[in-house]
VOPAGU-2260 file (C-alpha; in pm, 1 decimal, decimal comma):
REM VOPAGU-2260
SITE   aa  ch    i         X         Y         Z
SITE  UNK   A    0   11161,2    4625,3   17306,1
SITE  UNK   A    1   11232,0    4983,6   17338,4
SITE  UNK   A    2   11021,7    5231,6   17108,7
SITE  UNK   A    3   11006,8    5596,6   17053,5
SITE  UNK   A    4   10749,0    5782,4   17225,2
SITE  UNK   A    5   10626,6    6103,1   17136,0
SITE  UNK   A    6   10680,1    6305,6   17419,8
SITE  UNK   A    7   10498,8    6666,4   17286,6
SITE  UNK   A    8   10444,3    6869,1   16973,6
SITE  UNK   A    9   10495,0    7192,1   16896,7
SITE  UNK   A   10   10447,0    7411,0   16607,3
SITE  UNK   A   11   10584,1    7794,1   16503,7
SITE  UNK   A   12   10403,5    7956,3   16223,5
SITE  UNK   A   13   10522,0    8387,8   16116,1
SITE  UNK   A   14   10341,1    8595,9   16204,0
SITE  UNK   A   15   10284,4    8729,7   15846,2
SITE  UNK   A   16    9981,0    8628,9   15674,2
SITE  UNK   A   17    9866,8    8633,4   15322,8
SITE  UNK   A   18    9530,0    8599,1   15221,5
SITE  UNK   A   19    9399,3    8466,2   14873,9
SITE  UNK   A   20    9183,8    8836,8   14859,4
SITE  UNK   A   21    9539,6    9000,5   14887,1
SITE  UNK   A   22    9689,9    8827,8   14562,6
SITE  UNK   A   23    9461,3    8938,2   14273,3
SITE  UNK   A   24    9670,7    9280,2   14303,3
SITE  UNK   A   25    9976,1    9117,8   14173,3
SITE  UNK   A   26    9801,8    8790,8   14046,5
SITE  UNK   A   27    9582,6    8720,9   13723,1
SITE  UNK   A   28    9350,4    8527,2   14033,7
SITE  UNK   A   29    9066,8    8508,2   14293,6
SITE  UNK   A   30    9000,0    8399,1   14617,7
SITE  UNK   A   31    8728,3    8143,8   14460,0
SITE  UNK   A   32    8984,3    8023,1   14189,0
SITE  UNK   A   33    9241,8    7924,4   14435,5
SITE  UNK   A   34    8981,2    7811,7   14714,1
SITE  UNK   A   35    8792,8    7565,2   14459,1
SITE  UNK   A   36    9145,0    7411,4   14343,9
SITE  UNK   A   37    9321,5    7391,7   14646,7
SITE  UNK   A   38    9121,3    7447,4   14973,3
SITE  UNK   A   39    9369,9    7700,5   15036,6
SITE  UNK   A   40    9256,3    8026,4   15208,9
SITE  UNK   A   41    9588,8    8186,9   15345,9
SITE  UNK   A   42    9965,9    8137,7   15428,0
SITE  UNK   A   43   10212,9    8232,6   15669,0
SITE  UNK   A   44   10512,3    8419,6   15481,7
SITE  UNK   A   45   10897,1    8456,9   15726,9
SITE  UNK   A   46   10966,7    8790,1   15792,0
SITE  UNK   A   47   11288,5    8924,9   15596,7
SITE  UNK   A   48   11602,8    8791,6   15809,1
SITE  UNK   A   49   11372,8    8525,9   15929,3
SITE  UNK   A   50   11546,9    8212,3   15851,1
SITE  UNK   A   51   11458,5    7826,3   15861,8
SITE  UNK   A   52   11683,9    7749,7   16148,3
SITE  UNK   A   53   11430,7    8065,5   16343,3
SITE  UNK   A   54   11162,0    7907,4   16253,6
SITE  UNK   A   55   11261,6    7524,1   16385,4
SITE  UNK   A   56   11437,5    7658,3   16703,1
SITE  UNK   A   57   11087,5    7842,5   16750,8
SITE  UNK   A   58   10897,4    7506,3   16710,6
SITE  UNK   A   59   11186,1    7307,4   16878,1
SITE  UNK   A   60   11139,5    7532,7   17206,2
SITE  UNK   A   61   10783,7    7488,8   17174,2
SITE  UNK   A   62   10784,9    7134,1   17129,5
SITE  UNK   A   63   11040,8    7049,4   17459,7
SITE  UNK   A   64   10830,9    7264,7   17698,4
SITE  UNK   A   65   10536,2    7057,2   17575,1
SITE  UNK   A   66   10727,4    6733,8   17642,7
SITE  UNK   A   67   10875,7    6870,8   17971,5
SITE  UNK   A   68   11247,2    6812,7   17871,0
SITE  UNK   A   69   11565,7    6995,4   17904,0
SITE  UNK   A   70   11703,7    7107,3   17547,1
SITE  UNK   A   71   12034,9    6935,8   17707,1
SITE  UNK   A   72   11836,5    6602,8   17746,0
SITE  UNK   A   73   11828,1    6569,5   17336,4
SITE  UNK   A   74   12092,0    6364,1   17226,4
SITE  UNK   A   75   11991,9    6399,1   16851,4
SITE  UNK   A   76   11833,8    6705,4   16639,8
SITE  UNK   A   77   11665,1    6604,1   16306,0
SITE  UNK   A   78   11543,3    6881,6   16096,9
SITE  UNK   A   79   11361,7    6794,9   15751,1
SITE  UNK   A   80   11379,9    7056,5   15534,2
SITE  UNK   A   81   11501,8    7199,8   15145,3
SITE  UNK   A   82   11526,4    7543,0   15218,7
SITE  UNK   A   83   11829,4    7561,8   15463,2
SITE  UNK   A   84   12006,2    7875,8   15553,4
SITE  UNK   A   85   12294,3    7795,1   15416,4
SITE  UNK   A   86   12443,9    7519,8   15169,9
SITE  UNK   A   87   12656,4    7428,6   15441,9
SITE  UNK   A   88   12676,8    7390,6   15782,4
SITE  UNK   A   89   12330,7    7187,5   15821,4
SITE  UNK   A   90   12057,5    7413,9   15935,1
SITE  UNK   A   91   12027,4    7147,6   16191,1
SITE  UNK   A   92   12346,4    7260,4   16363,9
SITE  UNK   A   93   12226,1    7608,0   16396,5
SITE  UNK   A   94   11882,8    7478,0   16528,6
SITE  UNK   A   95   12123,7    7315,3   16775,8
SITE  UNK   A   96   12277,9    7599,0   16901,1
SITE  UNK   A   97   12018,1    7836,4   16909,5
SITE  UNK   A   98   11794,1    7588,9   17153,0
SITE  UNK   A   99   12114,9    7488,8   17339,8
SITE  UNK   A  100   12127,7    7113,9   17308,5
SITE  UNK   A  101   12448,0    7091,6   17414,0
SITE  UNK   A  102   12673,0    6839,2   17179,0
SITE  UNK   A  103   12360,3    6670,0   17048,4
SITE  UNK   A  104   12409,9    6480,5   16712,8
SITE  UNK   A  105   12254,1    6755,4   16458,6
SITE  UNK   A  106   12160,2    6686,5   16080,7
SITE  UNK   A  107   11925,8    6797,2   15775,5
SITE  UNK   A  108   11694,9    6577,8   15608,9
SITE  UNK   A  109   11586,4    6659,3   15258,1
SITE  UNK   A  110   11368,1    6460,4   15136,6
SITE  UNK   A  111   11114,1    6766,8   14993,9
SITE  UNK   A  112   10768,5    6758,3   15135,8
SITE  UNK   A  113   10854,0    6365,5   15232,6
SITE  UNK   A  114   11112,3    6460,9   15474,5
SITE  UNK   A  115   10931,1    6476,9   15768,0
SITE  UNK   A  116   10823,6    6119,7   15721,6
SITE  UNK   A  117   11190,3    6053,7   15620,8
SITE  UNK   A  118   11326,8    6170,8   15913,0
SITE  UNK   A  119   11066,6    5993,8   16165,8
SITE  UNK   A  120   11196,1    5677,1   16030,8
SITE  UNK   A  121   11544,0    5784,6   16080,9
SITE  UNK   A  122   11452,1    5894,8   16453,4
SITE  UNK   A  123   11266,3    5556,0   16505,1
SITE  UNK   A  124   11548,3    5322,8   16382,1
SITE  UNK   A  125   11831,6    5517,8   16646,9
SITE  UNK   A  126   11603,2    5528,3   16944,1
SITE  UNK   A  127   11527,1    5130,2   16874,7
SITE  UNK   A  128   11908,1    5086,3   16813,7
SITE  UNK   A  129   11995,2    5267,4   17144,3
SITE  UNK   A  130   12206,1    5532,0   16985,5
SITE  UNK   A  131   11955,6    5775,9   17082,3
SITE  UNK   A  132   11743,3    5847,0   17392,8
SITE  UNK   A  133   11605,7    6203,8   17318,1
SITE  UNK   A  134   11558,0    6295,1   16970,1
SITE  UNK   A  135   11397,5    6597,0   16823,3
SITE  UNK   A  136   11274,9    6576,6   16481,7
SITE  UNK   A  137   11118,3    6876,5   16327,2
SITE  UNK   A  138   11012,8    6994,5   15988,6
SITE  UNK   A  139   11089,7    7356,9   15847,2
SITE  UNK   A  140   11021,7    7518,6   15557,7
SITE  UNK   A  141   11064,6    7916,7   15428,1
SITE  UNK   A  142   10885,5    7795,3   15070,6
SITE  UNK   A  143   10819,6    8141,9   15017,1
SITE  UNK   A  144   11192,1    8194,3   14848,5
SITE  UNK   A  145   11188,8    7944,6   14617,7
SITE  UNK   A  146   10882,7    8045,8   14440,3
SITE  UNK   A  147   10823,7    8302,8   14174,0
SITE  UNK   A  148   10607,3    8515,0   14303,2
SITE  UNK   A  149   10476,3    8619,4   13934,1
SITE  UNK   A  150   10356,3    8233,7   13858,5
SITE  UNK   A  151    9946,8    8172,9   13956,9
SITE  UNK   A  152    9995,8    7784,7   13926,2
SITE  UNK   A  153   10315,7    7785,0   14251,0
SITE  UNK   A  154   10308,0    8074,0   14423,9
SITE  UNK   A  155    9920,9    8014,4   14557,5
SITE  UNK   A  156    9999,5    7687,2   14670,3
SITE  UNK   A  157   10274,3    7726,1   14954,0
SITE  UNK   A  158   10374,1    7884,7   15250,2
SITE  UNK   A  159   10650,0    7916,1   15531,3
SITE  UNK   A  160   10653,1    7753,6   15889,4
SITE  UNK   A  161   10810,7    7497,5   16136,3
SITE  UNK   A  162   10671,4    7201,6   16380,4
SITE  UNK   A  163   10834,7    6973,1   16596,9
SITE  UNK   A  164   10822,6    6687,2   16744,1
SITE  UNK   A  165   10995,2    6489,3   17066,4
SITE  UNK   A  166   11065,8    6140,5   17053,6
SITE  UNK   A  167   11184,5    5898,3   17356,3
SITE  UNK   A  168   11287,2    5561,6   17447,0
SITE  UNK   A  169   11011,9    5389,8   17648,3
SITE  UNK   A  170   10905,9    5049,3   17744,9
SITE  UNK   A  171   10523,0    5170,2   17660,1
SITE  UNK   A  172   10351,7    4951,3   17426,9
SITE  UNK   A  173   10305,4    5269,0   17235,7
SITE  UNK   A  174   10484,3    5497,4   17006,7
SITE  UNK   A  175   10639,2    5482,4   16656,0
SITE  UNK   A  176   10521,3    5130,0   16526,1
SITE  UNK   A  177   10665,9    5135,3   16191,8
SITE  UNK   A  178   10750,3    5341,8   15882,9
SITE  UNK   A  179   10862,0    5292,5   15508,1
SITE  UNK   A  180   11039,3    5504,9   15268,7
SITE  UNK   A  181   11020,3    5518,7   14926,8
SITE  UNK   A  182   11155,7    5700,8   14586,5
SITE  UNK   A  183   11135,0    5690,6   14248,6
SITE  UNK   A  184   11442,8    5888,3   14070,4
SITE  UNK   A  185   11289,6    5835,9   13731,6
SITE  UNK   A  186   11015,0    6068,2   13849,0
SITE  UNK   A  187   11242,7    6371,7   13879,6
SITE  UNK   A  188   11112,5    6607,3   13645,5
SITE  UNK   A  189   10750,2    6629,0   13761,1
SITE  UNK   A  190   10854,5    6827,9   14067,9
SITE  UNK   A  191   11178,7    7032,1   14099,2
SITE  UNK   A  192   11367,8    7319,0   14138,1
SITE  UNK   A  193   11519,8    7545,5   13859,5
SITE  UNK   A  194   11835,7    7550,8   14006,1
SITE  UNK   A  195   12094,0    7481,1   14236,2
SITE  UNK   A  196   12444,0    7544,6   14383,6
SITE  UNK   A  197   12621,3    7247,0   14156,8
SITE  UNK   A  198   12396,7    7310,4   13865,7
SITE  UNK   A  199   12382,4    7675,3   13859,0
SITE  UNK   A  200   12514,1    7860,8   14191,9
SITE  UNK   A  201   12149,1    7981,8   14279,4
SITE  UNK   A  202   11810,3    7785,8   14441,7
SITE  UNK   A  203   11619,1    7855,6   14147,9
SITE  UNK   A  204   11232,2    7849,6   14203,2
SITE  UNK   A  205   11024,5    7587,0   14204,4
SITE  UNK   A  206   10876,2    7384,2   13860,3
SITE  UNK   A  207   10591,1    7125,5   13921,1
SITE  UNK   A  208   10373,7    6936,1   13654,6
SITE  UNK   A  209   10058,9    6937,7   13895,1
SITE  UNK   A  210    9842,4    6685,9   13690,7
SITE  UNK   A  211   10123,8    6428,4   13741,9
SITE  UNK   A  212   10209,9    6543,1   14063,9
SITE  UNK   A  213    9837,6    6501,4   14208,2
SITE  UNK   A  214    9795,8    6133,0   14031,8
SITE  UNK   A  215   10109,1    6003,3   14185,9
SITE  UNK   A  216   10032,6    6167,7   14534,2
SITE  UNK   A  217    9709,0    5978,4   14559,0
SITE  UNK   A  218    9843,9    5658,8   14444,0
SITE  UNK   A  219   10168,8    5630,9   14564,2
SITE  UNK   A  220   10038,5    5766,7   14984,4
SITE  UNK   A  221    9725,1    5575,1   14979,8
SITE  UNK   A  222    9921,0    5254,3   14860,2
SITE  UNK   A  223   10205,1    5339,1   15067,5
SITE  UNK   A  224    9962,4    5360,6   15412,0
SITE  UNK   A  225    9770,1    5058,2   15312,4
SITE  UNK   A  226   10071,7    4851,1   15296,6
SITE  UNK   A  227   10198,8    4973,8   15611,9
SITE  UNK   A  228    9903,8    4949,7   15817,6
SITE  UNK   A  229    9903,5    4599,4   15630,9
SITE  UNK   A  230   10213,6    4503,2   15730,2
SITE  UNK   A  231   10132,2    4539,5   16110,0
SITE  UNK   A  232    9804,5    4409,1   16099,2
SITE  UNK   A  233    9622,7    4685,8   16138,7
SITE  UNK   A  234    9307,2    4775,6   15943,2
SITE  UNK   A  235    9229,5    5134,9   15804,9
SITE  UNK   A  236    8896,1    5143,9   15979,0
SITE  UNK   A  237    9152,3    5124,4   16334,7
SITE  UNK   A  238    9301,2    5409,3   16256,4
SITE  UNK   A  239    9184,9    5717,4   16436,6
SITE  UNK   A  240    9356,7    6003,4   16264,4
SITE  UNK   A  241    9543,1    6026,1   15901,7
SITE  UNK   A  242    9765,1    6289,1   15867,7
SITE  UNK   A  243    9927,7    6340,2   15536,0
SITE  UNK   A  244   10167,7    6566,1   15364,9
SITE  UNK   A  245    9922,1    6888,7   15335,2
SITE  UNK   A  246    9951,3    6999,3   14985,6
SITE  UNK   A  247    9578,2    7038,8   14847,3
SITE  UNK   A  248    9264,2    6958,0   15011,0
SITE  UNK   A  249    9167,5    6744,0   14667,4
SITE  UNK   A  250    9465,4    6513,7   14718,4
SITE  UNK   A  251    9374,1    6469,8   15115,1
SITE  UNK   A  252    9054,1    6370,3   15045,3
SITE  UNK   A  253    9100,3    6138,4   14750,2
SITE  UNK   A  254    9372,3    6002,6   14948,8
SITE  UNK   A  255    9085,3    5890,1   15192,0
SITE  UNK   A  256    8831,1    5776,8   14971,0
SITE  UNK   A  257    9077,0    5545,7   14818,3
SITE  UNK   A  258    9136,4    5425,5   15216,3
SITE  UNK   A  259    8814,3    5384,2   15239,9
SITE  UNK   A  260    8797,7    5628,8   15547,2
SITE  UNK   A  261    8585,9    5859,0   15642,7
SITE  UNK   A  262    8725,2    6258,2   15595,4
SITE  UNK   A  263    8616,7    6313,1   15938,9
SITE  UNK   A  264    8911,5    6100,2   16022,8
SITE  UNK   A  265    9174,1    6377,1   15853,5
SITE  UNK   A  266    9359,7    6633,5   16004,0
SITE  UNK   A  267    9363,7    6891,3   15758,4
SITE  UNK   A  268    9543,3    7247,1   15763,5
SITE  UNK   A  269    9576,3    7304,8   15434,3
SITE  UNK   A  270    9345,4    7590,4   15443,5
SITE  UNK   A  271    9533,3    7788,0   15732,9
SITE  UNK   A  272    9895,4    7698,6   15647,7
SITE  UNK   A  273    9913,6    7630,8   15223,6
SITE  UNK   A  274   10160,8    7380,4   15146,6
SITE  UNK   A  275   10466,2    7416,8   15372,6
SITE  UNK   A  276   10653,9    7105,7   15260,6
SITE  UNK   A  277   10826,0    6904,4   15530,6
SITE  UNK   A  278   10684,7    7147,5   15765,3
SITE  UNK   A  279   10319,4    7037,9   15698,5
SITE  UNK   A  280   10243,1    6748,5   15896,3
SITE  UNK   A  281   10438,8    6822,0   16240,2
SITE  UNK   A  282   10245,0    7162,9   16211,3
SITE  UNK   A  283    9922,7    6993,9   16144,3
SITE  UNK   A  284    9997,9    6742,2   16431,2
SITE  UNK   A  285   10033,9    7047,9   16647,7
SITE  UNK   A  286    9760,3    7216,4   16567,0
SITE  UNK   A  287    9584,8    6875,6   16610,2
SITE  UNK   A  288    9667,3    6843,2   16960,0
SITE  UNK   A  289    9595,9    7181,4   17093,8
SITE  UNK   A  290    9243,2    7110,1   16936,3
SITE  UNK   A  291    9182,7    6854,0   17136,5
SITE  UNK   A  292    9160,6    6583,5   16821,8
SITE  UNK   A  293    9473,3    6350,9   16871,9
SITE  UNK   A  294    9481,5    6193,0   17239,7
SITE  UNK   A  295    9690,0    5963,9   17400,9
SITE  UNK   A  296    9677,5    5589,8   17246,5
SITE  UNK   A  297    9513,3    5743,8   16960,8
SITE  UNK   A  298    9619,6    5552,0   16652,9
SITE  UNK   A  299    9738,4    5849,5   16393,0
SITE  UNK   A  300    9849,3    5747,3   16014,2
SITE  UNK   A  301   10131,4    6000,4   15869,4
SITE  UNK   A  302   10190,6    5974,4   15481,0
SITE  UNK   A  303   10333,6    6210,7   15197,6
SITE  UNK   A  304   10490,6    6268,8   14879,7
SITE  UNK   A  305   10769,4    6489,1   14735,6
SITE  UNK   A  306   11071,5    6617,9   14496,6
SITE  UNK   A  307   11232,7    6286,5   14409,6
SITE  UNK   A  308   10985,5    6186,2   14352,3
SITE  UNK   A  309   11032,2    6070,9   14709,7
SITE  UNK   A  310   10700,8    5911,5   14929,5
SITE  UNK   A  311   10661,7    5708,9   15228,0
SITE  UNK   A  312   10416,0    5639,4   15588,7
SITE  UNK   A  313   10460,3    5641,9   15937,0
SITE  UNK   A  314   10204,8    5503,2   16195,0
SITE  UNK   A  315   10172,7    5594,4   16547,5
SITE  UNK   A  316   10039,7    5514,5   16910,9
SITE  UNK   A  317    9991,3    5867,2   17014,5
C-alpha cells in the first residue's frame, strides 16, 4: 500500500525577538511570572510587511532543499493557518507562487492551533488515494496581529513563525500510519476571536478562557493519542518522540504524565518559539531534527488542540 513519507522538514522563524525582560515596560509582568506559568522565555514577532504567505514560502523553501525536491515536483500545497493575508485568495496560493510550484493544487487549512494535525490527515488520505505524489504541508502563523498587545493573560503566550513539511508516496513500510480529527462546536466560546469579516469586517483579537482551555487540552490530546496509538496497536512506551501542539510547557507535560511517558520523550519549544498555533509542531519537528533527536524509523506522536474547539493525533515512522 502506498504511504506518505516524510521526505524533510524545514522551519522559518523572524528574525525579531521578544524577550519576557522586554515586556514589563508596557506590561503589569515579569520574566518569573510568565516563565513559572508558561515555560515561555521569548517569541519571534514578523517584521511589518512580513506576511504569513513570507513566512511559509520561507519554511516551504527550506523544507524542499531538505527533502531534495524540485518546488515543480509538488503536486499539492497545504498550508494550516488562521491568520492569512488576505480573506481571499488562500494564502496557500500565494505560498504557491512565491516557491514556484508550478499548477500545484494550493489550499488553507484552518483548523486554529489543530490545523497542522488537520492538514497531515488531509495530506495522508490524497497521497494513499493517489491524487497526490508530492505534497507540502506547512503550518504558519503571524499570531502577533490578532492579539492585544495591552492584555498580560494573551499577549505573553504567542508568537509568529512557519515550518514545513514534505510528504511522498513510497512503498516504505514507514511514514504517516494514521491520524484522527476531532471537534466539538459546543466548545466555541472558550477560545475565539473578537471578530471577523462576516461578523464584524475586522480579525478582532484573540479571547481565551485559559482554565477551560488547559483542562480540555490535557484531556481531549492525551485521550486522543491513546486511542490512536490504540487503534494501531501500538503502545505509548513504543513511541520515541511526542510532539504536541506547543502552547504551555504545563499542558505538555501533563499531557505526558497522563501517557504515562517519560518528559524526556517530548519535543518541546515552547520556551524559544511561545505559542505559534498551527505553526508549532512543524517548527518544533524542525528544530527536532537539526538537533539530532528525531531519526529515521523513529516512531514520533503529533497531537493538539484548538479554536473550535477543534483536536486531533497523527503518528509517524520518521
Amino acid at each position: 500500500m502506498t504511504s506518505a513519507v516524510v521526505a524533510g522538514c524545514g522551519s522559518y522563524l523572524p528574525s525579531r525577538i521578544v524577550s519576557n525582560a522586554e515586556l514589563p515596560a508596557s506590561l503589569e509582568t515579569s520574566d518569573a511570572w510568565i516563565r513559572e506559568r508558561t515555560g515561555i522565555t521569548q517569541r519571534h514577532i514578523a517584521a511589518e510587511g512580513e506576511h504569513t504567505s513570507d513566512m511559509a514560502a520561507r519554511a516551504g523553501i527550506d523544507a524542499l532543499k531538505n527533502a531534495g525536491i524540485a518546488p515543480e515536483q509538488v503536486d499539492t500545497v497545504l498550508l494550516a493557518t488562521s491568520t492569512p493575508d488576505y480573506t481571499f485568495p488562500a494564502a496557500a496560493t500565494l505560498v504557491q507562487q512565491k516557491i514556484g510550484c508550478g499548477h500545484a493544487a494550493a489550499m488553507d487549512v484552518n483548523g486554529a492551533c489543530s490545523g497542522f494535525v488537520y492538514a497531515m490527515s488531509l495530506a495522508n488520505a490524497l497521497i494513499r488515494s493517489g491524487q497526490s505524489k508530492t505534497v507540502l504541508v506547512i503550518g504558519a502563523e503571524t499570531m502577533s496581529r490578532v492579539v492585544d498587545w495591552t492584555d498580560r493573560g494573551i499577549c505573553i503566550l504567542f508568537g509568529d513563525g512557519a515550518g514545513a513539511l514534505v510528504l511522498t508516496a513510497s512503498n516504505e513500510p514507514r511514514g504517516v500510519l494514521g491520524a484522527e480529527m476531532f471537534s466539538d462546536g459546543t466548545l466555541v466560546d472558550l477560545l475565539k476571536t473578537t471578530g471577523g469579516i462576516s461578523a464584524t469586517q475586522t480579525a478582532g483579537f484573540l479571547q481565551m478562557q485559559g482554565k477551560e482551555v488547559f483542562r480540555h487540552a490535557v484531556s481531549k490530546m492525551s485521550e486522543s493519542s491513546a486511542r490512536l496509538l490504540g487503534a494501531h496497536g501500538i503502545y505509548p512506551a513504543q513511541v520515541d518522540w511526542v510532539v504536541p501542539h506547543q502552547a504551555n510547557a504545563r499542558i505538555l507535560n501533563a499531557c505526558m504524565e497522563k501517557l504515562g511517558l517519560d518528559a524526556s520523550r517530548l519535543v518541546m519549544t515552547v520556551d524559544r518559539h511561545a505559542n505559534t498555533s498551527a505553526a508549532s509542531i512543524p517548527l518544533a519537528l524542525a528544530t527536532a531534527c537539526r538537533e539530532g533527536k528525531i531519526n529515521k524509523d523513529d516512531l514520533v506522536l503529533l497531537t493538539a488542540l484548538g479554536a473550535g474547539l477543534t483536536w486531533g493525533s497523527c503518528i509517524i515512522r520518521w
